[in-house]
N, C-alpha and C positions, 0 to 999 in steps of 0.2 A: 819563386820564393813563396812559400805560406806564409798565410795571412795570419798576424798577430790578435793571438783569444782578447777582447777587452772587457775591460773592467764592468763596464753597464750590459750584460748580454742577457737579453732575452731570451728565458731558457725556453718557452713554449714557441717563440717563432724559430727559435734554434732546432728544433726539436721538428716542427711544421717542414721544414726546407728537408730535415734530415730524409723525412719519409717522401718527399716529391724526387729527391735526387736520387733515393734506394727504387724507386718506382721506374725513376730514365735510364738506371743503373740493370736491371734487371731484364729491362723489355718486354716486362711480361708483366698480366696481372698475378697479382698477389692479394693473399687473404688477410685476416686483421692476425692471426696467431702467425701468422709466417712473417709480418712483420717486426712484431713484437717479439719475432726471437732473434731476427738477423739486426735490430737494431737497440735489444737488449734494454724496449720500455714495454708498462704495464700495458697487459692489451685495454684498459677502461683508459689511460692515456693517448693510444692508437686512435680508439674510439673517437676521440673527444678530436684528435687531431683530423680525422679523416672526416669527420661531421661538418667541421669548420672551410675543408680546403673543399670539400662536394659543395657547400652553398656557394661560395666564391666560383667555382667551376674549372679549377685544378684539377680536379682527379675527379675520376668518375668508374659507375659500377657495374661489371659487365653481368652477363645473364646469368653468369655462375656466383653474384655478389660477390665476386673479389674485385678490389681495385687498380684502376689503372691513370696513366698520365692524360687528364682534359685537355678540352680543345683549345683554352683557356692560356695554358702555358704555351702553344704552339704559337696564338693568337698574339700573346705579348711578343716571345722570340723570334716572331716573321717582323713582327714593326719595328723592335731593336733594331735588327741585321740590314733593314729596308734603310731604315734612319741613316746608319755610319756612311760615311762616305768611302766611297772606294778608294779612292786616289791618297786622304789622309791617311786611311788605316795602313797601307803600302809602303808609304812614303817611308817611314827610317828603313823598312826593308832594303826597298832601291837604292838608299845612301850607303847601308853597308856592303851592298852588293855592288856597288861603283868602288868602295873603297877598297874590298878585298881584292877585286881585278883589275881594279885602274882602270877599265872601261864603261863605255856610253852603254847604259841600263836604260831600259824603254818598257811602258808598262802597256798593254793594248784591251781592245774590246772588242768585239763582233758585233758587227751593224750591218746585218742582211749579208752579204757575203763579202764585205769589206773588212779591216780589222782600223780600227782609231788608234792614233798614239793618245796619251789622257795621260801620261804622265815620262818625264822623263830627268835623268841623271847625268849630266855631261862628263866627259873622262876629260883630264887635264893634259892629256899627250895635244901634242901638235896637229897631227894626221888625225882626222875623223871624219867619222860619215855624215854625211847633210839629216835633218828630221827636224820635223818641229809638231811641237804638241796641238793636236787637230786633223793633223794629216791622216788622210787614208790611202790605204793604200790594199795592194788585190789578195786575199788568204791565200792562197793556193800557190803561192810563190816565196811566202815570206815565214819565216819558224814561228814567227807569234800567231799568226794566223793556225797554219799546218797542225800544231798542237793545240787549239782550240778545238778546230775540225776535229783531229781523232778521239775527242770525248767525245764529242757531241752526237745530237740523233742525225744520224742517217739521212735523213731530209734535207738538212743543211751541205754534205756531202752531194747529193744530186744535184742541188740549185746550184752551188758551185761549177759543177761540171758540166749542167746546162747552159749557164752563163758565155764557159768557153774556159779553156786556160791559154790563154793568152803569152807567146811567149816574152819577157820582158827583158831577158838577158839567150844567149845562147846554151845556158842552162838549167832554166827553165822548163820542170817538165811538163808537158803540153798533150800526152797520152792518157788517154783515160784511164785503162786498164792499169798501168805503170802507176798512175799517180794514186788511185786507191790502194793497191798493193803498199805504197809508200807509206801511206796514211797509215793502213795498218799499223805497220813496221812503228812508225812514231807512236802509236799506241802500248804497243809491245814493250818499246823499250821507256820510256815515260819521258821526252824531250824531245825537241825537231831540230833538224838545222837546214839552217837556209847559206848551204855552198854558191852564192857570189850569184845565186835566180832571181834575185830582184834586182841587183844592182852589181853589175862587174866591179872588183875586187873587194867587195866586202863579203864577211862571212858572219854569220849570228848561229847563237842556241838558244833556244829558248823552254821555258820549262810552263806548266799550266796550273791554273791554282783553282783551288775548287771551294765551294760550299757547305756548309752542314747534309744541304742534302743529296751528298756528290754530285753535285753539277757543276759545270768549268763556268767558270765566272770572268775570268779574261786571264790574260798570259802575260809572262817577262819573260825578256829577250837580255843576251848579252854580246854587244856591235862591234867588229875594229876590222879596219881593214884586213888584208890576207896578209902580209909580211908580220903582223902581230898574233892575227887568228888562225897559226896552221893547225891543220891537223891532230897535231902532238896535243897542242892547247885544247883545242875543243875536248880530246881523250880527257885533259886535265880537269874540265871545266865542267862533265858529268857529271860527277860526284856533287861541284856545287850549286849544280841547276834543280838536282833531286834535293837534296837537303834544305831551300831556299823555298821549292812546289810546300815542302811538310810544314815547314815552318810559317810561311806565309797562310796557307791553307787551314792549318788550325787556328789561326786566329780569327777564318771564319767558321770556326764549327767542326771544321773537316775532320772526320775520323778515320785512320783508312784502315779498312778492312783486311 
């Protein structure tokens, strides 16, 4: 929803923002007339704005004197995004995501080649899976994990594999060759699922959520045993793993490309 014009508005801070957001908006520098045309003020206005936001350390001027977004701006929106908490800003996600499936929604993070649960949604059916917030438990077996890994650098993919895969269920994959291929695969199509390899009869999808500066930040999962989670469902349950990645993910920043 937009935000309502108020009555007290500062028209030169209004004015100040316009040209920092036409500048993130652009990605490029910009000169003072190419301003002043795409944002339809005087360029001795520009002037006067672009003077004010260079001493503050907003915007700054490259060798061609046009201007561009300081380091300044980065410097405040890393310690915003540092600030929020993870788990809070999630949280109505996870509720409506427990509500719309009726199932056990789990939020996880990557700690060395383990994934944490750090947050979770219990489903009010009868039948569920054991978990509890803390627990770790091994990437390479579990969808929250798997689709962290297929973001991530490569590195984390080796240590993994160095580590061992360990089989935890009878299937479990435990090949190397086979499990990167996988990883792939879960890259490709943007979700993992974990078919009953961590824990016989339970099945999970999971979807990855990312940052402003594409990087995966941790993963949610959606839990129910196998008489709940076949197949059919999980087909059903794609569309709302990707919708839930976009939506979670732009509230941190995420723009996807």
């Amino acid at each position: 929803m937009e935000n309502k014009k108020p009555q007290q508005l500062v028209q030169s801070l209004n004015r100040a923002l316009d040209v920092i957001e036409k500048l993130v908006e652009s990605n490029k520098s910009m000169g003072v007339t190419e301003l002043s045309d795409s944002l339809g003020l005087h360029k001795s206005t520009v002037y006067r704005l672009l003077a004010t936001l260079g001493y503050r350390g907003y915007i700054e001027q490259d060798d061609y004197n046009k201007y561009k977004v300081g380091l300044k701006l980065f410097e405040i929106g890393g310690l915003v995004l540092t600030s929020l908490d993870l788990r809070e800003q999630i949280k109505p996600y996870l509720k409506r995501l427990r509500e719309e499936t009726s199932e056990t929604v789990h939020l996880g993070i990557m700690d060395k080649t383990e994934v944490v649960y750090i947050d979770k949604e219990e489903t009010s059916e009868t039948i569920r899976m054991y978990s509890r917030i803390g627990r770790r438990v091994p990437a390479h077996c579990t969808s929250l994990g798997k689709v962290i890994l297929a973001y991530s650098k490569p590195d984390l993919i080796d240590q993994v594999v160095k580590n061992g895969l360990t089989g935890c269920t009878d299937k479990t994959i435990i090949g190397e060759n086979q499990f990167r291929k996988h990883i792939k695969e879960v890259f490709e199509q943007g979700y993992a699922i974990d078919d009953e390899e961590h824990r016989m009869g339970i099945r999970c999808i999971s979807g990855p959520i990312f940052n402003f500066n594409q990087d995966v930040i941790a993963s949610f999962s959606i839990s129910a045993p196998i008489n709940r989670m076949t197949y059919e469902r999980i087909d059903e349950l794609v569309e709302v793993v990707h919708r839930y990645t976009k939506q979670i993910s732009a509230a941190f920043g995420y723009k996807q490309k």
